[in-house]
CHARMM-style PDB file with segment names, atoms N, HN, CA, C and O in Angstrom:
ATOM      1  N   UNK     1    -113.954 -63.058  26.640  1.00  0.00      PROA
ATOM      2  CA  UNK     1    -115.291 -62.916  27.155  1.00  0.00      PROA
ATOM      3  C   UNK     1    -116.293 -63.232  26.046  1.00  0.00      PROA
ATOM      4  O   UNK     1    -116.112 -62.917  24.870  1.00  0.00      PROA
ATOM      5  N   UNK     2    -117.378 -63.886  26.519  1.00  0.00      PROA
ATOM      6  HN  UNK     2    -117.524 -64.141  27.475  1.00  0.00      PROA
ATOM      7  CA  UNK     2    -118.042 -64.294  25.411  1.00  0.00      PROA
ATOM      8  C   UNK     2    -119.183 -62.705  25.107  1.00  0.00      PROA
ATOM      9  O   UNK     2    -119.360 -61.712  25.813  1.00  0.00      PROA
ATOM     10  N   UNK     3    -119.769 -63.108  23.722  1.00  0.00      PROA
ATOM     11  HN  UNK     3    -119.625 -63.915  23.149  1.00  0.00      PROA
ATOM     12  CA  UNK     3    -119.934 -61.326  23.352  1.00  0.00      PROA
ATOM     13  C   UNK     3    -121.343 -61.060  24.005  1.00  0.00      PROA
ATOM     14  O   UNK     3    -122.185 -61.922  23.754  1.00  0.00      PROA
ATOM     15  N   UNK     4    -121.739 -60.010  24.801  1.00  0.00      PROA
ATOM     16  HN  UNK     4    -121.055 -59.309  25.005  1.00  0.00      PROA
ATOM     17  CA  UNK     4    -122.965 -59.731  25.217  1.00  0.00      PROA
ATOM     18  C   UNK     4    -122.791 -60.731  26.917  1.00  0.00      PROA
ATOM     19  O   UNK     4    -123.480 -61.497  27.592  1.00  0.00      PROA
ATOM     20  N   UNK     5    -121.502 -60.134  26.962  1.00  0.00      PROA
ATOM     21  HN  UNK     5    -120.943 -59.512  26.413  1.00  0.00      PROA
ATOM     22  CA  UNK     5    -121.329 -61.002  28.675  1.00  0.00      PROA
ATOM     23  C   UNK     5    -122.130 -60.045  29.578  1.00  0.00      PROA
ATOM     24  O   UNK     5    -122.922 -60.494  30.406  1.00  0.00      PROA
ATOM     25  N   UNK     6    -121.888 -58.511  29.392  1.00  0.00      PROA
ATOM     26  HN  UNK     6    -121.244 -58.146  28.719  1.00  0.00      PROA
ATOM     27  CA  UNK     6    -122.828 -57.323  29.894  1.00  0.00      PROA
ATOM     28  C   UNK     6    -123.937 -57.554  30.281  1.00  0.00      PROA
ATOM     29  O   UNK     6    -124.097 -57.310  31.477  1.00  0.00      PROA
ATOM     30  N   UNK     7    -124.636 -57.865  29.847  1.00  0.00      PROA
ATOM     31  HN  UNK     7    -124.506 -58.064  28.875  1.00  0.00      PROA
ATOM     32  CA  UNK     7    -126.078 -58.328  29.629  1.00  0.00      PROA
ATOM     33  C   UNK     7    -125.962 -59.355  30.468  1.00  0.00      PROA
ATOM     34  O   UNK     7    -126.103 -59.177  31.678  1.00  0.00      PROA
ATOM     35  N   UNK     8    -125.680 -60.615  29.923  1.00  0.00      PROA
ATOM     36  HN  UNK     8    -125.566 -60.759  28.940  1.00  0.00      PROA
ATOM     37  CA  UNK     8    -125.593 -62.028  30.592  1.00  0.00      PROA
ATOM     38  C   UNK     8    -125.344 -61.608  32.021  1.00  0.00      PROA
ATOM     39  O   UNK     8    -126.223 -62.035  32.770  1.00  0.00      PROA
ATOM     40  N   UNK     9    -124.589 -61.035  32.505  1.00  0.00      PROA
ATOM     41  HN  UNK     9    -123.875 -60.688  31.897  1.00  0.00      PROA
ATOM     42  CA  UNK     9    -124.374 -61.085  34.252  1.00  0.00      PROA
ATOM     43  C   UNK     9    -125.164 -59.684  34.526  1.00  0.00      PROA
ATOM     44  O   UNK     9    -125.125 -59.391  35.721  1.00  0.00      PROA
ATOM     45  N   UNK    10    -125.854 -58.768  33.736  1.00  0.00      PROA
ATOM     46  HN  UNK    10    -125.885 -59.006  32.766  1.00  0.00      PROA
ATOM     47  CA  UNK    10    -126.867 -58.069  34.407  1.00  0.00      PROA
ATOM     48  C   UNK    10    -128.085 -59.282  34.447  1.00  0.00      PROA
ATOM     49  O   UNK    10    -128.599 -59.657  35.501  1.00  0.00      PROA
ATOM     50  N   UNK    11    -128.348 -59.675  33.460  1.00  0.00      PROA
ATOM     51  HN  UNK    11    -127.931 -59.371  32.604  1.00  0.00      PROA
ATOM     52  CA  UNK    11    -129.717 -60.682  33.584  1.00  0.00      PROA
ATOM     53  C   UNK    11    -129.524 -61.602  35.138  1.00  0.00      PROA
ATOM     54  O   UNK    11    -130.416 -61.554  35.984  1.00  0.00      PROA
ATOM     55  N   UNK    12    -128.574 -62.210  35.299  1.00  0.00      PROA
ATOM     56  HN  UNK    12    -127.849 -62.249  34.612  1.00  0.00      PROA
ATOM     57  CA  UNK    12    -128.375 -62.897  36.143  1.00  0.00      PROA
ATOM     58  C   UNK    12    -128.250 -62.518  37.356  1.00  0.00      PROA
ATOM     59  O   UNK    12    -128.410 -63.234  38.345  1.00  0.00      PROA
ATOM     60  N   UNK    13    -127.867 -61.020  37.338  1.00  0.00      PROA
ATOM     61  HN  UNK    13    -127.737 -60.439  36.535  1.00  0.00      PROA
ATOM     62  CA  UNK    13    -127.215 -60.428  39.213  1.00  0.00      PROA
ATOM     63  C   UNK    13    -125.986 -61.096  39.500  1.00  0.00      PROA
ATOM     64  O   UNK    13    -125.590 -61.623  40.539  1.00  0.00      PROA
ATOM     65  N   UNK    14    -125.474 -60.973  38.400  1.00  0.00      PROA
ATOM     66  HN  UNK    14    -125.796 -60.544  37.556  1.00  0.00      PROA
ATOM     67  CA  UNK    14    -123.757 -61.546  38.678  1.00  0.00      PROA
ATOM     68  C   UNK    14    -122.463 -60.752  38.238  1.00  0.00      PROA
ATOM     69  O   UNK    14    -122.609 -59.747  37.543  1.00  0.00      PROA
ATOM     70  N   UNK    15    -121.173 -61.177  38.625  1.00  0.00      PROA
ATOM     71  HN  UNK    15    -121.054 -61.994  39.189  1.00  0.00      PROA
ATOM     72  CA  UNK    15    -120.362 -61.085  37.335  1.00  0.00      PROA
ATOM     73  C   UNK    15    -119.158 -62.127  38.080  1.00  0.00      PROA
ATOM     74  O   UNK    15    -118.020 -61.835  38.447  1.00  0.00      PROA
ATOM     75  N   UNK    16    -119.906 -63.471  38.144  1.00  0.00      PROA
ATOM     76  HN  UNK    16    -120.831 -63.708  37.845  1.00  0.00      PROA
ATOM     77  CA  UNK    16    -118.810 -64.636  38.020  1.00  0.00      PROA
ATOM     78  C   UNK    16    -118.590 -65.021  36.463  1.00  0.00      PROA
ATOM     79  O   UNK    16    -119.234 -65.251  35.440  1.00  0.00      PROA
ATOM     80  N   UNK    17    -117.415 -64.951  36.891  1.00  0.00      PROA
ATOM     81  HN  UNK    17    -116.891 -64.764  37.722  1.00  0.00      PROA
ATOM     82  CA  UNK    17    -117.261 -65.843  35.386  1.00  0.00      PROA
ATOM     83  C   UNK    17    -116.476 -67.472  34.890  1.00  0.00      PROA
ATOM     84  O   UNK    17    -115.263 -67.563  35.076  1.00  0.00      PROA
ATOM     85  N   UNK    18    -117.030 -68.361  34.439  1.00  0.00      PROA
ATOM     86  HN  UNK    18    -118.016 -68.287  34.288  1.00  0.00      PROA
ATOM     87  CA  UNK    18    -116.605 -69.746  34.884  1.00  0.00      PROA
ATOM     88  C   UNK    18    -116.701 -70.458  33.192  1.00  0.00      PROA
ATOM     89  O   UNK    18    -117.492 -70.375  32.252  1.00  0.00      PROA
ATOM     90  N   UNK    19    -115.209 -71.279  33.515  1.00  0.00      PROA
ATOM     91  HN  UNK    19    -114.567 -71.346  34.279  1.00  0.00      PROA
ATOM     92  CA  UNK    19    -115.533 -71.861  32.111  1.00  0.00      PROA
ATOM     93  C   UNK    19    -115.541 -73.187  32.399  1.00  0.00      PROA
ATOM     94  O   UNK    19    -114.781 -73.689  33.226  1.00  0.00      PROA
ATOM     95  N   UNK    20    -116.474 -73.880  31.674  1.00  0.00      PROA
ATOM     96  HN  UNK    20    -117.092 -73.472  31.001  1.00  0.00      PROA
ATOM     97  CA  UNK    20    -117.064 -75.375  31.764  1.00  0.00      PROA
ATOM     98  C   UNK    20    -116.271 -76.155  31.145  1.00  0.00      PROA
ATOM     99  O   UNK    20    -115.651 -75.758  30.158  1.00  0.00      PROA
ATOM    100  N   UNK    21    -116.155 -77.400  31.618  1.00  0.00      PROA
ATOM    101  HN  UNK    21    -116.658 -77.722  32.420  1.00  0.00      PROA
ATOM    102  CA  UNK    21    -115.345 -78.499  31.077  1.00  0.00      PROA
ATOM    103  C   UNK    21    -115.961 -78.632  30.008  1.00  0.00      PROA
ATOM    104  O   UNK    21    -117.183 -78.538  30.130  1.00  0.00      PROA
ATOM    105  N   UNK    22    -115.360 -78.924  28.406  1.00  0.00      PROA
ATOM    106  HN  UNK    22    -114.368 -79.000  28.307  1.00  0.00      PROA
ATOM    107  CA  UNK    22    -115.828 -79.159  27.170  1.00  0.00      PROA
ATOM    108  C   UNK    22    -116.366 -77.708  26.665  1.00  0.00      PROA
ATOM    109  O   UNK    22    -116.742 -77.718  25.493  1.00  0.00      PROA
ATOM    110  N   UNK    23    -116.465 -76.529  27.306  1.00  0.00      PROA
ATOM    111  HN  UNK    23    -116.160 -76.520  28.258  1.00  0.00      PROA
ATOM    112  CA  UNK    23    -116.768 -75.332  26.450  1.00  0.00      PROA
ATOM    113  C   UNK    23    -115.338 -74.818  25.530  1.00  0.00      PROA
ATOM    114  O   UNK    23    -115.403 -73.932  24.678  1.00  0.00      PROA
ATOM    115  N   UNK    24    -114.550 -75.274  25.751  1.00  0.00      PROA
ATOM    116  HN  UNK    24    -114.497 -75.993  26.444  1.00  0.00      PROA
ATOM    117  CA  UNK    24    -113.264 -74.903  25.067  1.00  0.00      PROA
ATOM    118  C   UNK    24    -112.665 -73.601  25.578  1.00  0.00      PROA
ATOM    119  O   UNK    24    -111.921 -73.007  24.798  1.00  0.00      PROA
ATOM    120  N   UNK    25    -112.922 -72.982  26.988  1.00  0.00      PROA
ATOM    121  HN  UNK    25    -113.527 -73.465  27.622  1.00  0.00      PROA
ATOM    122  CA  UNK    25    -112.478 -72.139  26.978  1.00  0.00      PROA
ATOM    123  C   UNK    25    -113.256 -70.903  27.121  1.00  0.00      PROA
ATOM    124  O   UNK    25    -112.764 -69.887  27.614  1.00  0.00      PROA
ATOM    125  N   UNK    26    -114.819 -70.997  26.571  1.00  0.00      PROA
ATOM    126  HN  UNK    26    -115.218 -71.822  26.171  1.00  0.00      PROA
ATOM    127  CA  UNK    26    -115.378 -70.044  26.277  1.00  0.00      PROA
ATOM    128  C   UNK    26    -116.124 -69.831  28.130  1.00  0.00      PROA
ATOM    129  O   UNK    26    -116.397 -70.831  28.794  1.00  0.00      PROA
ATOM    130  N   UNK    27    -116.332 -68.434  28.663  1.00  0.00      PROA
ATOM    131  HN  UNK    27    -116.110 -67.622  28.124  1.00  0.00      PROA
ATOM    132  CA  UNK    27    -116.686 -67.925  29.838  1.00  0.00      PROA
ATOM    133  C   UNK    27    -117.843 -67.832  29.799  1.00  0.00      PROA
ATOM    134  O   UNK    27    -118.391 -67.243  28.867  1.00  0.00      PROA
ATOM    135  N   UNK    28    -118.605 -68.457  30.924  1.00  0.00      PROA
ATOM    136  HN  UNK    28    -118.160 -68.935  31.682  1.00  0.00      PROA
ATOM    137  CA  UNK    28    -120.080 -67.784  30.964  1.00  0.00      PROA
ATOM    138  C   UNK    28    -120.530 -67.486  32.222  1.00  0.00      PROA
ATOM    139  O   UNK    28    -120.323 -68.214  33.193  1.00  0.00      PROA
ATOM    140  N   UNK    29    -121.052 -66.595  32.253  1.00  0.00      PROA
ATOM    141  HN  UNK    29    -121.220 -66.003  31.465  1.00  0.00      PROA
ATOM    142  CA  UNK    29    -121.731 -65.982  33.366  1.00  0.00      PROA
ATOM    143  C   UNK    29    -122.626 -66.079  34.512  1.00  0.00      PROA
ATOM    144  O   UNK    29    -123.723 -65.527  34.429  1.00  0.00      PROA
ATOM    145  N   UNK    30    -122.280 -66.751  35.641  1.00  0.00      PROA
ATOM    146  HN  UNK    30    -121.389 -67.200  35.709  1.00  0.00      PROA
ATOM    147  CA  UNK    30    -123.094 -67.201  36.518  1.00  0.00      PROA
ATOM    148  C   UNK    30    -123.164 -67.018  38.314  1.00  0.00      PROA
ATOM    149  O   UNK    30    -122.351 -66.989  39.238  1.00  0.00      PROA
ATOM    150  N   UNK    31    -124.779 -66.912  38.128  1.00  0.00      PROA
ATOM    151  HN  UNK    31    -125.439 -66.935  37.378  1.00  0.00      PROA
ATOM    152  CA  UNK    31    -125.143 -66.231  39.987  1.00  0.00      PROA
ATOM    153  C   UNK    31    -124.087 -66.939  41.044  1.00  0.00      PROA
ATOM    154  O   UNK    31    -123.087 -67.486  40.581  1.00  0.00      PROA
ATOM    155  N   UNK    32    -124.314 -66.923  42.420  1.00  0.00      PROA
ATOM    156  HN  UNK    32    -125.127 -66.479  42.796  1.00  0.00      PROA
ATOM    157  CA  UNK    32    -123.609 -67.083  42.932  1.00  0.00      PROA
ATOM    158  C   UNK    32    -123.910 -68.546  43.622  1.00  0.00      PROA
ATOM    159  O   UNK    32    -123.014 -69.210  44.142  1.00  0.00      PROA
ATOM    160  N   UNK    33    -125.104 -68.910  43.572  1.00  0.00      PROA
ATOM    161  HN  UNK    33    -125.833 -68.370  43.150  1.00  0.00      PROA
ATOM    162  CA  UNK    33    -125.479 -70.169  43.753  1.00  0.00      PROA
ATOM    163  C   UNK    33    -125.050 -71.412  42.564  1.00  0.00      PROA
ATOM    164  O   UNK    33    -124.631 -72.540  42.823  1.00  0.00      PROA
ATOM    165  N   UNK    34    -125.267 -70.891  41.382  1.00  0.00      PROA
ATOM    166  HN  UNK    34    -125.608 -69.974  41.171  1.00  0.00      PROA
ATOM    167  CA  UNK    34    -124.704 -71.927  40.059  1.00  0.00      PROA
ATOM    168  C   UNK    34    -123.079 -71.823  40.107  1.00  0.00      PROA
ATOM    169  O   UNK    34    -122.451 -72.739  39.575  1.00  0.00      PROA
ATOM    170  N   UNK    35    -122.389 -70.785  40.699  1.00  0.00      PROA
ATOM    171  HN  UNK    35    -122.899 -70.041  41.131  1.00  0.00      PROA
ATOM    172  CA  UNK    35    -120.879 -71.140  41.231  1.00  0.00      PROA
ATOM    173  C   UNK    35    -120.865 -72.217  42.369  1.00  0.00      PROA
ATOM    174  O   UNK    35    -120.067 -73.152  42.305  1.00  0.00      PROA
ATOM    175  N   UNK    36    -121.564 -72.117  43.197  1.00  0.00      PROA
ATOM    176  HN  UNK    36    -122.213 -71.357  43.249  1.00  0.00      PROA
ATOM    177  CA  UNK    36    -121.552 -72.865  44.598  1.00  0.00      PROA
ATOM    178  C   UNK    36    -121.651 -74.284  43.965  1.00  0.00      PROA
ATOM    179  O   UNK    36    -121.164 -75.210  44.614  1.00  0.00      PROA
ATOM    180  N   UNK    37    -122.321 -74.589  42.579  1.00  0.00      PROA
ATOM    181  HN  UNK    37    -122.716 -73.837  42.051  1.00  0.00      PROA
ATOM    182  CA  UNK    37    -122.879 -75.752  42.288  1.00  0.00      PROA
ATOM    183  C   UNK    37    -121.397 -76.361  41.333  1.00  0.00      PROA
ATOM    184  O   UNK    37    -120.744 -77.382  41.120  1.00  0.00      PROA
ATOM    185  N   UNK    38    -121.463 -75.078  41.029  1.00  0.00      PROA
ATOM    186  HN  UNK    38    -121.993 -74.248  41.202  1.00  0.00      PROA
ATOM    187  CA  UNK    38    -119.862 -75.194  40.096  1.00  0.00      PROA
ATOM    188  C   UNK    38    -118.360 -76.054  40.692  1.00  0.00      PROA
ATOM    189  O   UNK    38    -117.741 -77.104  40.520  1.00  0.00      PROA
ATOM    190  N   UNK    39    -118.328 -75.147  41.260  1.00  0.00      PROA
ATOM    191  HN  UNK    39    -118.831 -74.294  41.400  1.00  0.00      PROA
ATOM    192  CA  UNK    39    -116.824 -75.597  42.661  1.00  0.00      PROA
ATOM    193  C   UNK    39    -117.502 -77.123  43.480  1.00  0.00      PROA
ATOM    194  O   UNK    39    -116.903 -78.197  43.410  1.00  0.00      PROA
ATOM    195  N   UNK    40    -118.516 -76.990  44.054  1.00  0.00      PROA
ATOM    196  HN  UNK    40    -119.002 -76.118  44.111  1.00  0.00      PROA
ATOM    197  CA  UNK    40    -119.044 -78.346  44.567  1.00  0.00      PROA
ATOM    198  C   UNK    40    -119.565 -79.271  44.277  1.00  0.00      PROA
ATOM    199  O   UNK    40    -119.704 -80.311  44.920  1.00  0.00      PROA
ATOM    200  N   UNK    41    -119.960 -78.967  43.147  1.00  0.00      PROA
ATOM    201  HN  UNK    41    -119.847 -78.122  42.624  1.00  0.00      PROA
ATOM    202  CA  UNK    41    -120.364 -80.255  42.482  1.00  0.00      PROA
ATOM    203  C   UNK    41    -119.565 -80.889  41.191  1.00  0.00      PROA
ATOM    204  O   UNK    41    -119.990 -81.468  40.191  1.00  0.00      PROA
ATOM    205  N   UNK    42    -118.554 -80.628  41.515  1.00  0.00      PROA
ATOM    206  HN  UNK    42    -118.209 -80.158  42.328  1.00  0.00      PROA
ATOM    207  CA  UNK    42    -117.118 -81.306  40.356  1.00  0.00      PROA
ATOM    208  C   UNK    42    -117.022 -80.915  38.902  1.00  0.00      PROA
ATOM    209  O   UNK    42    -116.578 -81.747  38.112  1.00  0.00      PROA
ATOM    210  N   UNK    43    -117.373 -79.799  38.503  1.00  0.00      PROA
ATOM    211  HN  UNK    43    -117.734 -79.123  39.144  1.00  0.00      PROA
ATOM    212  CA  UNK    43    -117.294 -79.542  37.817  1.00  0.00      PROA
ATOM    213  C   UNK    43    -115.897 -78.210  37.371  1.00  0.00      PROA
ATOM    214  O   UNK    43    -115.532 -77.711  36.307  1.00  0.00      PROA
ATOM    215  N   UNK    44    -115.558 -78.084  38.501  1.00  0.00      PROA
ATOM    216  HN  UNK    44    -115.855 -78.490  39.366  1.00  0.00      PROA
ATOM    217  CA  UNK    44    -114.275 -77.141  38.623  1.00  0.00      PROA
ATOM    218  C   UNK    44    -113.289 -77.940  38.566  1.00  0.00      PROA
ATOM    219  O   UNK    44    -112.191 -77.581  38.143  1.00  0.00      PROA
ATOM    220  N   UNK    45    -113.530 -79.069  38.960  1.00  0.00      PROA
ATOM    221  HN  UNK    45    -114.422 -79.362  39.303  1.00  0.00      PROA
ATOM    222  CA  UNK    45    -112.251 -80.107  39.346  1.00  0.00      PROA
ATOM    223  C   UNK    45    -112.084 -80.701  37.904  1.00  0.00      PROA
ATOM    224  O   UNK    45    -110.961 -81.162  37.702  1.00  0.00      PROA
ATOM    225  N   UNK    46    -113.021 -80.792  36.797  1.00  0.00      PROA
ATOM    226  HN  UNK    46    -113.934 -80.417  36.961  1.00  0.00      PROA
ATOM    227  CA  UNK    46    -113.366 -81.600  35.596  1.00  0.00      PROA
ATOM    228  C   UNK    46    -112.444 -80.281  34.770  1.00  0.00      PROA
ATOM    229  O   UNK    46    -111.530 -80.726  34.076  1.00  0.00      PROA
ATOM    230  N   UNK    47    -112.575 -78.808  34.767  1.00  0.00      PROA
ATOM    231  HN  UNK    47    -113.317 -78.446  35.330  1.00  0.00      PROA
ATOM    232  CA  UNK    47    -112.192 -78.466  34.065  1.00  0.00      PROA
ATOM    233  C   UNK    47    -110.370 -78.362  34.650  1.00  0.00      PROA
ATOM    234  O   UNK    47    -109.452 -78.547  33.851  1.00  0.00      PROA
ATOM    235  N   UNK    48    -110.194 -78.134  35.707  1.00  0.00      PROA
ATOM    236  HN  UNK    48    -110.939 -77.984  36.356  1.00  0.00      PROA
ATOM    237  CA  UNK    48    -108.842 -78.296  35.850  1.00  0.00      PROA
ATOM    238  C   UNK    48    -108.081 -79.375  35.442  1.00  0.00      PROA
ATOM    239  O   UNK    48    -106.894 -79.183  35.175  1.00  0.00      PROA
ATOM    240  N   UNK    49    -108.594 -80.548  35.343  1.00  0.00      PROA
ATOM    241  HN  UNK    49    -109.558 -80.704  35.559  1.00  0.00      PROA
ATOM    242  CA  UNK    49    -108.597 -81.961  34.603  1.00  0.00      PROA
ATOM    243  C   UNK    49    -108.231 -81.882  33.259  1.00  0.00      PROA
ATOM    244  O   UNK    49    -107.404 -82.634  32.744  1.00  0.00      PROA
ATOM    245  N   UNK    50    -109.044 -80.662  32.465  1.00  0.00      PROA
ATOM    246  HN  UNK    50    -109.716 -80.051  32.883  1.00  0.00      PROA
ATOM    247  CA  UNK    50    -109.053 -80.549  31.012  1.00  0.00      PROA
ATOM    248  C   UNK    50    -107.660 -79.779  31.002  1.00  0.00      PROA
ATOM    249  O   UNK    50    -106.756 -80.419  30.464  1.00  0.00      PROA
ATOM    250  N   UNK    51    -107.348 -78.634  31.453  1.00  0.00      PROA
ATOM    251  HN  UNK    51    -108.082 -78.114  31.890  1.00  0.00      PROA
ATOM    252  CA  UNK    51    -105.963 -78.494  31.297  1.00  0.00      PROA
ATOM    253  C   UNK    51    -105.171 -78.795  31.613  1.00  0.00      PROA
ATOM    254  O   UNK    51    -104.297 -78.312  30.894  1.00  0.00      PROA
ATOM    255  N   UNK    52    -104.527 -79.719  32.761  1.00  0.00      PROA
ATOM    256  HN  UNK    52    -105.238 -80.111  33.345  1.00  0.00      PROA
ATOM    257  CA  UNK    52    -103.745 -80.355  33.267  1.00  0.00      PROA
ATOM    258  C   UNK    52    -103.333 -81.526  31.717  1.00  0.00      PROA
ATOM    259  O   UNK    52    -102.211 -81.887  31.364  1.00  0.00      PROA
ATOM    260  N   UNK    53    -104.714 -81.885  31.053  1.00  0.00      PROA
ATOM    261  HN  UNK    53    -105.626 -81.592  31.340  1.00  0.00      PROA
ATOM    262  CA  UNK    53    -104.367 -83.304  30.003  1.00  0.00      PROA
ATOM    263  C   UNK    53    -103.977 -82.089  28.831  1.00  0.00      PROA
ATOM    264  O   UNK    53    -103.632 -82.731  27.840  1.00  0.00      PROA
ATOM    265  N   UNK    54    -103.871 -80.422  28.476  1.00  0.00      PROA
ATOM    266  HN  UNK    54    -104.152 -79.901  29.281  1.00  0.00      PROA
ATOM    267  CA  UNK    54    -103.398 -79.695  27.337  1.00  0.00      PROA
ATOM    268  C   UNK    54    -101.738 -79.429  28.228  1.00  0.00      PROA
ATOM    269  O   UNK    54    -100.829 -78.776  27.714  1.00  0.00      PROA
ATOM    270  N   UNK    55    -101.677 -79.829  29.071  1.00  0.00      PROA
ATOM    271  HN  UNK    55    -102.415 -80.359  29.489  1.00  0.00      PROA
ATOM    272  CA  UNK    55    -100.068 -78.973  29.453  1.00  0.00      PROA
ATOM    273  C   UNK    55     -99.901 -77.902  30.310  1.00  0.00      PROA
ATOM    274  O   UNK    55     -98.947 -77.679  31.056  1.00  0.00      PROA
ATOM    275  N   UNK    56    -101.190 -77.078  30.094  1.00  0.00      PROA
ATOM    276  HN  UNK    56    -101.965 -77.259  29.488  1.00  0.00      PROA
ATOM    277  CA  UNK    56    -101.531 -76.084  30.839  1.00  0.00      PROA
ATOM    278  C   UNK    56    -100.882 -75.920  32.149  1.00  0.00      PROA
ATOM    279  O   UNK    56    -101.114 -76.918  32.832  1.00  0.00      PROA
ATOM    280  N   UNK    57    -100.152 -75.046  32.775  1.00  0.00      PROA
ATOM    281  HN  UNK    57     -99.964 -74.236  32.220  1.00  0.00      PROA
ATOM    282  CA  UNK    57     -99.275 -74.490  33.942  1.00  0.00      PROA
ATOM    283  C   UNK    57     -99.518 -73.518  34.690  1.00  0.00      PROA
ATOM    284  O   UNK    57     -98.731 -72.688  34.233  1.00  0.00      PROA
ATOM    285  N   UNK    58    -100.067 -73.001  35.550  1.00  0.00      PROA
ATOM    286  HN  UNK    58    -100.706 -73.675  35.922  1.00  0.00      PROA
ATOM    287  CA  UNK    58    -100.087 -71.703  36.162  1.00  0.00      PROA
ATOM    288  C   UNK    58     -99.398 -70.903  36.251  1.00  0.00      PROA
ATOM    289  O   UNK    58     -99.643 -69.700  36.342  1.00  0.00      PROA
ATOM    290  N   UNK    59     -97.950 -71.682  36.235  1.00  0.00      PROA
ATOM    291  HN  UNK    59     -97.751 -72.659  36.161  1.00  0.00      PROA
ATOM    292  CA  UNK    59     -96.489 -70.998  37.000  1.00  0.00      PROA
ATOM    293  C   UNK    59     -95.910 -70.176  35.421  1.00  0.00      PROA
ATOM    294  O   UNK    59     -95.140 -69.216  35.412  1.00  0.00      PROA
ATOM    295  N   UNK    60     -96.506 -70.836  34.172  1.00  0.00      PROA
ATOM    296  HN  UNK    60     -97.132 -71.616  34.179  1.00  0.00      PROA
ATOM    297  CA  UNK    60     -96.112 -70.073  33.042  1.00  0.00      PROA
ATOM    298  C   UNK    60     -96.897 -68.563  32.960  1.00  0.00      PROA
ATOM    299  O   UNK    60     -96.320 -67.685  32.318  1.00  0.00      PROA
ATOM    300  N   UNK    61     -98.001 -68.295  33.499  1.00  0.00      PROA
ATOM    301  HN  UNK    61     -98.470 -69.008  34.020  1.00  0.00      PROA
ATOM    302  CA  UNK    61     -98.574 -67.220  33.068  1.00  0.00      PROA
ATOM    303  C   UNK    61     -97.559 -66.103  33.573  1.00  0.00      PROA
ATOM    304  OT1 UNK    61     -97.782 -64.915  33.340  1.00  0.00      PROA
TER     305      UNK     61
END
């Protein structure tokens, strides 16, 4: 969790948490409309992209 996530999703009225293609991993905190924009506007698909090209597996967790 990135530090002062508390805050971040009180400021916002949230507690999604989404990590961006090219953040490396790092989570940030967003309403429920900037998810809607997230998942639909290809940017969910970009980061599943990013781990699929590290190896990354579901079935290992």
């Amino acid at each position: 969790m990135p530090l002062f996530w508390k805050q971040a999703a009180n400021e916002k009225g949230c507690a999604i948490f989404v990590c961006r293609p090219g953040s490396g991993g790092l989570l940030e905190a967003i309403n429920q409309d900037e998810y809607i924009e997230y998942t639909e506007g290809g940017e969910y698909d970009e980061r599943l992209q990013e781990l699929e090209e590290i190896g990354w597996d579901d079935d290992t967790i």
